[in-house]
C-alpha positions as CSV (number, residue, x, y, z in Angstrom):
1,X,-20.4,-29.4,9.1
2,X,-17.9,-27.3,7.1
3,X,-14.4,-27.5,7.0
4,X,-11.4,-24.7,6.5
5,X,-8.3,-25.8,5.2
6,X,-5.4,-23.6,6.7
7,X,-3.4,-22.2,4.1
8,X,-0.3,-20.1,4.5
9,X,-1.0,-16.6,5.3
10,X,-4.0,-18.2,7.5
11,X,-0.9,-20.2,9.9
12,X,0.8,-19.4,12.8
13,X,-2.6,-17.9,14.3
14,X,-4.3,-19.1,17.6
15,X,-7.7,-20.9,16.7
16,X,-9.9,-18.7,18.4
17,X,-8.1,-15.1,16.2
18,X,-8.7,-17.2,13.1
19,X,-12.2,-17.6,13.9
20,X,-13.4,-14.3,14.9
21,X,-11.3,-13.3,11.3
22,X,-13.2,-16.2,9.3
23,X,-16.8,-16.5,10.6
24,X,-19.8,-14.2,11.7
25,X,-19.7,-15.8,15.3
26,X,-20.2,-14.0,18.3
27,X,-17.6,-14.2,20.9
28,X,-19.3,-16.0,23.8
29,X,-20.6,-18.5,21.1
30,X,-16.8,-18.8,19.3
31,X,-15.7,-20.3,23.2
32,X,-18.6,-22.4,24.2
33,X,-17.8,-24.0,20.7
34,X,-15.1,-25.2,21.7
35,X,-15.3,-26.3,24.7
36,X,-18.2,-28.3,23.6
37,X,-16.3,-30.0,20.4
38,X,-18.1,-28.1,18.4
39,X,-15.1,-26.6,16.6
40,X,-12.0,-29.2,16.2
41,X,-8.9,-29.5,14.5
42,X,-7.7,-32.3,12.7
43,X,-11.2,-33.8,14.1
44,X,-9.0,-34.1,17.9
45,X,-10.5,-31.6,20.6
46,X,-9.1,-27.7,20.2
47,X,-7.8,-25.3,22.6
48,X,-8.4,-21.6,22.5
49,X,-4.9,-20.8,22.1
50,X,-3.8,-23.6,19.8
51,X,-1.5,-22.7,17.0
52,X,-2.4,-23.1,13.9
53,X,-0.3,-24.8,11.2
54,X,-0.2,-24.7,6.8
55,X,-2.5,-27.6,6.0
56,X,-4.3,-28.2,9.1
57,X,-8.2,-28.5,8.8
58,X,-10.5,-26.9,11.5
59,X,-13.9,-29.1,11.7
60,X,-16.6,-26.7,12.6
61,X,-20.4,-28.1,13.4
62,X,-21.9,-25.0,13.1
63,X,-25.7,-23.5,11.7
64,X,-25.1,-22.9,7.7
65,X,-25.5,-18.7,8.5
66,X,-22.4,-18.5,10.6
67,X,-20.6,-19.4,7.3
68,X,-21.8,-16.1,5.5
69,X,-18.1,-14.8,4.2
70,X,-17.5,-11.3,5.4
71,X,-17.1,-9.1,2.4
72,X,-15.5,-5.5,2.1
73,X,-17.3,-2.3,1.7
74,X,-14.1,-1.4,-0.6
75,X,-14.1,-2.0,-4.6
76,X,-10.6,-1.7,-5.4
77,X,-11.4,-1.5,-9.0
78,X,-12.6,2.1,-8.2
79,X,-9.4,3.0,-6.1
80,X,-6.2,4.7,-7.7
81,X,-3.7,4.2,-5.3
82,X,-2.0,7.2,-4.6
83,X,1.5,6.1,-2.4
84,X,4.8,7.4,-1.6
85,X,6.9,4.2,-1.9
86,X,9.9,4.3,0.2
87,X,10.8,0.9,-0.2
88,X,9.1,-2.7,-1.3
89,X,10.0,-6.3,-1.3
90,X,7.9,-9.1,-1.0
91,X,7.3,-9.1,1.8
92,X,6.8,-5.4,3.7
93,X,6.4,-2.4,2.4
94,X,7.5,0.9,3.6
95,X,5.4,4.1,2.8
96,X,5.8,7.9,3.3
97,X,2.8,9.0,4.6
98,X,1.6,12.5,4.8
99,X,0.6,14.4,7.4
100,X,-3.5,14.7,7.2
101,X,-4.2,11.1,5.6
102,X,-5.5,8.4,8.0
103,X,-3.6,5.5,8.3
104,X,-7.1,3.3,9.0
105,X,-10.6,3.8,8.9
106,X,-12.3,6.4,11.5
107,X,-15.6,7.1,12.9
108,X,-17.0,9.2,9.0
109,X,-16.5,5.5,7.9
110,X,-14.1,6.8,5.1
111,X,-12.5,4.3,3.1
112,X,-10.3,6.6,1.7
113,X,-7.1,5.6,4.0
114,X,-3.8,4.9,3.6
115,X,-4.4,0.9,4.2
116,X,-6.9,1.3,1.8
117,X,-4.7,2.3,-1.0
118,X,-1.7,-0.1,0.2
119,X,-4.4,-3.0,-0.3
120,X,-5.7,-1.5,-3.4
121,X,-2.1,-1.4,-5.2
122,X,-1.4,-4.9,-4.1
123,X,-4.7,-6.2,-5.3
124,X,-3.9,-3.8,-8.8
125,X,-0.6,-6.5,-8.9
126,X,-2.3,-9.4,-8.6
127,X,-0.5,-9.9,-5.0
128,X,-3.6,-9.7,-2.6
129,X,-6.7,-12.0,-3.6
130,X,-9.2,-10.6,-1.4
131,X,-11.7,-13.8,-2.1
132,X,-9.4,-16.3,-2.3
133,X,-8.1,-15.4,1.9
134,X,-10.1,-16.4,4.6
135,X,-8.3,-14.7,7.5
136,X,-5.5,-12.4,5.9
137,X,-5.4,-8.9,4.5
138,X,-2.4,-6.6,4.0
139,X,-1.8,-4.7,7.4
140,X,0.2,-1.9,9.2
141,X,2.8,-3.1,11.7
142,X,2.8,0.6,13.1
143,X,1.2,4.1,13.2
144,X,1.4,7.8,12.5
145,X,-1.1,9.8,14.0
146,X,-3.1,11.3,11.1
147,X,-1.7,14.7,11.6
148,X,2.2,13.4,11.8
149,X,4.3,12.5,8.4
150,X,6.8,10.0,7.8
151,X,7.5,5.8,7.5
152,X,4.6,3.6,7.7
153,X,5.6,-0.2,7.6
154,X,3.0,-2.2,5.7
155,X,3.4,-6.2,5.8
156,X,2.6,-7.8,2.7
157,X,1.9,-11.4,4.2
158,X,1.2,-12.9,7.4
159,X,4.6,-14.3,8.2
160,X,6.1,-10.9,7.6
161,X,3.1,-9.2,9.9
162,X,3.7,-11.3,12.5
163,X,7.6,-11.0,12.6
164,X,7.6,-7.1,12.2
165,X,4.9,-7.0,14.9
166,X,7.1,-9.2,17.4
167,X,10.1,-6.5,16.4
168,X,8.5,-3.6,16.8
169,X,7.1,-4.9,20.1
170,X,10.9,-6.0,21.4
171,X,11.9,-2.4,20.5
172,X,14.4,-4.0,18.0
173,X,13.5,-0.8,15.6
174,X,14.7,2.5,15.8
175,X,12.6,5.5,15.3
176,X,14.0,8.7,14.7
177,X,12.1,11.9,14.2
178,X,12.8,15.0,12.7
179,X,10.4,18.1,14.9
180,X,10.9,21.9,14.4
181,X,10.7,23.9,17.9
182,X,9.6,27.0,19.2
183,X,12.9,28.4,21.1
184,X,16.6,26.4,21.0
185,X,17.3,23.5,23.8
186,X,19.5,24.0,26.1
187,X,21.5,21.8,26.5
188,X,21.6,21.3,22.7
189,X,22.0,17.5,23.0
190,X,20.4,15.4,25.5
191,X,17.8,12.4,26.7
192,X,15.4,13.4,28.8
193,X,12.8,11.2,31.0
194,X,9.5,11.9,33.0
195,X,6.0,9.9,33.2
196,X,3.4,10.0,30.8
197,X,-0.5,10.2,32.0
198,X,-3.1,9.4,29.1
199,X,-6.2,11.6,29.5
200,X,-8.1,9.2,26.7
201,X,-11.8,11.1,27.5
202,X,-9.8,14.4,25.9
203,X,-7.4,12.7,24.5
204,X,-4.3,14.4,26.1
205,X,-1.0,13.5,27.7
206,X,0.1,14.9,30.8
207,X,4.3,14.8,31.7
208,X,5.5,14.9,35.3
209,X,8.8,15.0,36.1
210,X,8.5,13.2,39.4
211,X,5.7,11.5,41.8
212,X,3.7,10.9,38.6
213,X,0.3,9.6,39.5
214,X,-0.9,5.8,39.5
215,X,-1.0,4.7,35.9
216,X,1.6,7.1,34.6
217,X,4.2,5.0,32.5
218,X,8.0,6.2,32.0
219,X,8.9,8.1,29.0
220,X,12.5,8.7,27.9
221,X,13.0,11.1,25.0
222,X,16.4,11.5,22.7
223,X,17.1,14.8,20.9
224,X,19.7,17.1,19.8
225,X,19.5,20.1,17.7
226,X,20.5,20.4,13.8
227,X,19.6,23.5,12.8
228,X,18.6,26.9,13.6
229,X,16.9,29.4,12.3
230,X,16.2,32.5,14.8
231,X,14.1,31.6,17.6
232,X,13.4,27.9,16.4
233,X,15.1,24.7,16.2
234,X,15.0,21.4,14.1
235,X,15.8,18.7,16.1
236,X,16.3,15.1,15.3
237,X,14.6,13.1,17.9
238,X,15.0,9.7,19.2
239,X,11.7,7.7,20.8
240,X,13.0,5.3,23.7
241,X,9.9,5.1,24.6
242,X,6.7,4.9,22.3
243,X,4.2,6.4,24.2
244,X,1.1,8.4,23.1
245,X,1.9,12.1,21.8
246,X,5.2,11.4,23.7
247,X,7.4,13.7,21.3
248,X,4.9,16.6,21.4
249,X,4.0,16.5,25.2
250,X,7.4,16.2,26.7
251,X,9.4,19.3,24.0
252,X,6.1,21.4,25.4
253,X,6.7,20.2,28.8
254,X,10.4,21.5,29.1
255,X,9.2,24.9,27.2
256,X,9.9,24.1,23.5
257,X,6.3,23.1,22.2
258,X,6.6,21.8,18.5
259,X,5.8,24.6,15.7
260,X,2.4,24.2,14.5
261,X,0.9,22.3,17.9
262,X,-2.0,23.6,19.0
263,X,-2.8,20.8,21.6
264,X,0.4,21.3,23.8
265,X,1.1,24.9,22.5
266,X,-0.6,27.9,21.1
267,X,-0.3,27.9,17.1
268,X,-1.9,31.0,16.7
269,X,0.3,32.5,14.8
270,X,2.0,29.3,13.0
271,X,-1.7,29.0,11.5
272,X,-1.5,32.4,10.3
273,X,2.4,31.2,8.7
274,X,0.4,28.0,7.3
275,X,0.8,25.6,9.6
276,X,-1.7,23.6,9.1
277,X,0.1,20.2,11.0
278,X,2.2,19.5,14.1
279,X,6.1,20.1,12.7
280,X,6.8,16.5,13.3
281,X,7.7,14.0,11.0
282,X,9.1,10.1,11.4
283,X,11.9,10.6,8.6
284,X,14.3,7.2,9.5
285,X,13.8,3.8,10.8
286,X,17.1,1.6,11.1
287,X,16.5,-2.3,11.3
288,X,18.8,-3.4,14.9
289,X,17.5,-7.1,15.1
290,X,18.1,-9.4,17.9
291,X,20.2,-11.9,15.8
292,X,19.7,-15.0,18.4
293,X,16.8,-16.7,16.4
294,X,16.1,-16.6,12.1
295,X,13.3,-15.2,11.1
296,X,11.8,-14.0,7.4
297,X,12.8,-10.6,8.0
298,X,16.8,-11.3,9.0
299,X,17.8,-9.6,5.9
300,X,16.3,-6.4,6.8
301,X,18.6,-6.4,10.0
302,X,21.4,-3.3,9.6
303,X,19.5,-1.6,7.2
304,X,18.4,2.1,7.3
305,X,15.8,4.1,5.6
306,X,15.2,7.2,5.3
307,X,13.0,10.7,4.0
308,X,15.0,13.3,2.6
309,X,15.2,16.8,4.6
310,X,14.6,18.4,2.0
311,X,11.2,16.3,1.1
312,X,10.0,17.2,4.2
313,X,7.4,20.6,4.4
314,X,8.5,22.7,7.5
315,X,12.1,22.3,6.7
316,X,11.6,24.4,3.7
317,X,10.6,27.3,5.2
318,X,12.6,27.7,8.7
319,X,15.5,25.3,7.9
């Protein structure tokens, strides 16, 4: 029998996620533990779902090879963290990340990923202890597609990663983009709404207007123009819904593909200008928290952040 103490980045977690974080346990095994009091807490029978607390201890009569800890592939003593550092505390970071890094791990089994060097620079400062957690690493709240730029929110504990992660989910953070266009809107100002279809085998969106096939989901899109620069536009965009390519698919949809896009647009001859990316980049996130309950985060409420114009690569040479 071993015990795990819960400590404080390992709390506020159902049993069953801190499980499948701590141990080499299959799935169908992890449940049948349970039921059959083979995994307890506090030595009383455990539910799937039950909450973990700071100093609770889980009781688990498991074989000795279940118990194996899972190590990382990743030395951080052979990582130089390379970030953009739009703002830290301690508890979140906030990142600038370029277009072409990966925010996480992909199928070439890189390591070389944004996460990668978030944890690396917190492990350089003594603030992540890699060994010493048994469920707990330093996570991303959000994502940027690895051809977009712009704010990445990084949590730096557990309490923060859940908060952020219950905000984001409430929509109680706003997202605005900055997107250079082929052509000028017109009107120059407006929200616009459709239904999204996810094509995941070629991994494409589809915007209808109206009777949207089954499984289509709602999309409303904010923009207005800012600048102009013969036949393109830079337009500040505002997400009101968070859908999948929702930015790129719905500008192409109403005839004003994004520079650069060669999935909704032909970027021919953006290529041939050196367009290498998508002309899209998520350059401001303003904290609007719902103030009826206190959380870790309440501070952050109000406050806006923000990537220069000027910092930002296709505004240099249109705008």
């Amino acid at each position: 029998m071993r015990e795990l103490i819960i400590k404080k980045h390992d709390s506020g977690q159902r049993l069953d996620k801190f499980i499948t974080k701590t141990l080499e346990l299959p799935m169908s095994l992890l449940y049948k533990s349970i039921r059959l009091k083979k995994i307890k807490v506090n030595r009383k029978r455990a539910e799937n779902n039950q909450i973990l607390a700071e100093g609770d201890v889980v009781q688990c009569f498991l074989p000795e090879e279940f118990f194996e800890k899972k190590v990382s592939t990743v030395s951080f003593s052979n990582i130089t963290p390379h970030l953009d550092i739009v703002y830290e505390d301690e508890n979140i970071m906030l990142l600038n990340k370029r277009p072409g890094v990966s925010v996480h791990e992909d199928e070439s089994g890189s390591t070389n990923t944004l996460i990668t060097h978030i944890q690396a620079y917190l492990w350089s400062k003594g603030e992540y202890d890699p060994e010493g957690e048994m469920s707990f690493a330093p996570a991303l709240c959000n994502r940027i597609d690895r051809n977009t730029g712009g704010i990445v929110i990084a949590a730096k504990n557990a309490e923060a990663l859940r908060v952020m992660n219950e905000k984001i989910k409430r929509r109680e953070i706003d997202k605005y983009y900055l997107a250079a266009v082929h052509g000028v809107p017109s009107p120059e100002a407006a929200t616009i709404s459709g239904y999204l279809l996810k094509d995941d085998k070629n991994n494409l969106v589809r915007v209808y207007d109206k009777n949207p096939p089954r499984g289509a989901k709602e999309i409303r899109t904010k923009y207005k123009v800012i600048a102009k620069a013969g036949s393109t536009a830079l337009l500040e965009v505002e997400l009101l819904t968070g859908r999948t390519h929702q930015i790129r698919a719905h500008m192409a949809h109403i005839g004003h593909p994004l520079i650069g896009d060669g999935k909704y647009g032909v970027n021919k001859a953006d290529r041939a200008k050196g367009y290498k990316y998508q002309a899209l980049y998520s350059y401001k996130l303003r904290f609007s928290f719902d103030k009826s309950e206190e959380t870790l985060l309440d501070y952050l409420d109000g406050r806006e952040f923000k990537i220069p114009k000027k910092d930002i690569y296709f505004t240099k040479e249109y705008f």
